[in-house]
C-alpha positions as CSV (number, residue, x, y, z in Angstrom):
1,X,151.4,0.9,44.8
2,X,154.4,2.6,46.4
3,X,157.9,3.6,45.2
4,X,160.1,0.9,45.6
5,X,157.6,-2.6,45.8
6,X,158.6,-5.2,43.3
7,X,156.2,-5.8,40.6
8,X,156.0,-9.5,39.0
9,X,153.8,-9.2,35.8
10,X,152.7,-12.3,33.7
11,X,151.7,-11.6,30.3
12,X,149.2,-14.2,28.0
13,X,150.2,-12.7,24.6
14,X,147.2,-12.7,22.0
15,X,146.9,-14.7,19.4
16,X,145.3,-17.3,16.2
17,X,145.1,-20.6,18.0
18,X,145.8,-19.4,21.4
19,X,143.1,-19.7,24.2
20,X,142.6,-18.2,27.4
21,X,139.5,-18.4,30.4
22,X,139.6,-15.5,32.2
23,X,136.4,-17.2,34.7
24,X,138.8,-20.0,35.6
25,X,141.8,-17.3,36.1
26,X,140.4,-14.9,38.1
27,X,138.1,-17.6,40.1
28,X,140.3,-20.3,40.9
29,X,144.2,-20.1,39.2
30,X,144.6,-16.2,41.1
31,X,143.1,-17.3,44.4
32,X,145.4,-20.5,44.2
33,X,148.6,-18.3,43.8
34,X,147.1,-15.8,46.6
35,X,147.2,-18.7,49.2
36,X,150.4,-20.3,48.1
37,X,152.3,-16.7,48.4
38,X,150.3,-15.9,51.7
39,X,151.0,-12.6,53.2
40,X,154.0,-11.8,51.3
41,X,151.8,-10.9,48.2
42,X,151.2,-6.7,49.2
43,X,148.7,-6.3,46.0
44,X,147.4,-7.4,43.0
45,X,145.5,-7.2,39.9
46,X,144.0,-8.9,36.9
47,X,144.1,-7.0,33.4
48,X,141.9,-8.3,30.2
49,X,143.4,-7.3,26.5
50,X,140.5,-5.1,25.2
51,X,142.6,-3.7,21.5
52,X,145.7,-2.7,20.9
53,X,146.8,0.6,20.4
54,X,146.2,1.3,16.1
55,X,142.2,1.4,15.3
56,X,140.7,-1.9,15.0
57,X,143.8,-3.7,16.1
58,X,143.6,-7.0,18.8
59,X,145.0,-6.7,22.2
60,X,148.7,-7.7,22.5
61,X,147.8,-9.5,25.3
62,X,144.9,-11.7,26.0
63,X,146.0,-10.9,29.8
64,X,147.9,-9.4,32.6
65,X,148.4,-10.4,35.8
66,X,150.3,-8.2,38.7
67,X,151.7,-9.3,41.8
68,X,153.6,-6.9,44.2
69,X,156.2,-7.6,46.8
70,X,158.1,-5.8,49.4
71,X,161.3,-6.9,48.3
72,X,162.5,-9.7,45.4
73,X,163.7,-11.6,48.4
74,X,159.7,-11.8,49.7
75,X,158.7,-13.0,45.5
76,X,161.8,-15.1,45.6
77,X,161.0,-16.8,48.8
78,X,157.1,-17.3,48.7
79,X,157.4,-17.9,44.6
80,X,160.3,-20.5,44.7
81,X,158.7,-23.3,47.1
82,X,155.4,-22.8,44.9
83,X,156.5,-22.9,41.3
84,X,155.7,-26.4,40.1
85,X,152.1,-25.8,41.9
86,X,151.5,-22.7,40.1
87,X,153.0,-23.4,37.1
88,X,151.0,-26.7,36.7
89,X,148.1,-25.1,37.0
90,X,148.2,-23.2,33.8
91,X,147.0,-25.8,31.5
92,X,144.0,-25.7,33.3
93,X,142.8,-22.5,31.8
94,X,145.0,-21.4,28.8
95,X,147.3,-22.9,26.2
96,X,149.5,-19.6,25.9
97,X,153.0,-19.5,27.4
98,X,153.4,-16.7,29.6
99,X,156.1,-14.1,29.6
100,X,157.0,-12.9,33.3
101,X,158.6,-9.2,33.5
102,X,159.6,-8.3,37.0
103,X,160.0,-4.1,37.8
104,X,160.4,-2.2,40.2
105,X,157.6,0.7,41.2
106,X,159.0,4.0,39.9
107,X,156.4,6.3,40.8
């Protein structure tokens, strides 16, 4: 990505009880955001939790997902009109509610 770009992550913390289909994400629930957002959406990516950082330890995260943006007016703009269609999509493949960070690219 390049210096600059706005990056919205969603994180799926791990957990006992918590459940999350990574077919259904990656298959339907990222193409659904990726034609909602349209063309401002400049890149993205999907992240699985494989362990977490001491020896035998679970993922923090069961997953990640990354969307970049020129700009947080070009998130704010395509995300705002499409937030109740996004968001009530979720149920349909996890039961874990998501934590958003937004950033900006550094390097």
């Amino acid at each position: 990505m390049i210096k600059g770009m706005i990056k919205v992550s969603v994180l799926y913390p791990n957990g006992e009880g918590k459940s999350f289909d990574m077919d259904y994400y990656c298959n339907k629930h990222v193409p659904l955001v990726g034609g909602l957002l349209g063309d401002a959406i400049k890149g993205a990516t999907v992240e699985k939790g494989l362990a977490g950082g001491a020896p035998d330890s679970p993922a923090t995260y069961s997953a990640m997902g990354n969307l970049y943006f020129d700009s947080l007016e070009a998130f704010g703009n395509s995300f705002g009109p499409n937030a109740d269609k996004i968001m009530a999509d979720l149920p349909n493949f996890t039961n874990i509610e998501p934590i958003i960070q937004i950033s900006e690219v550094m390097v």
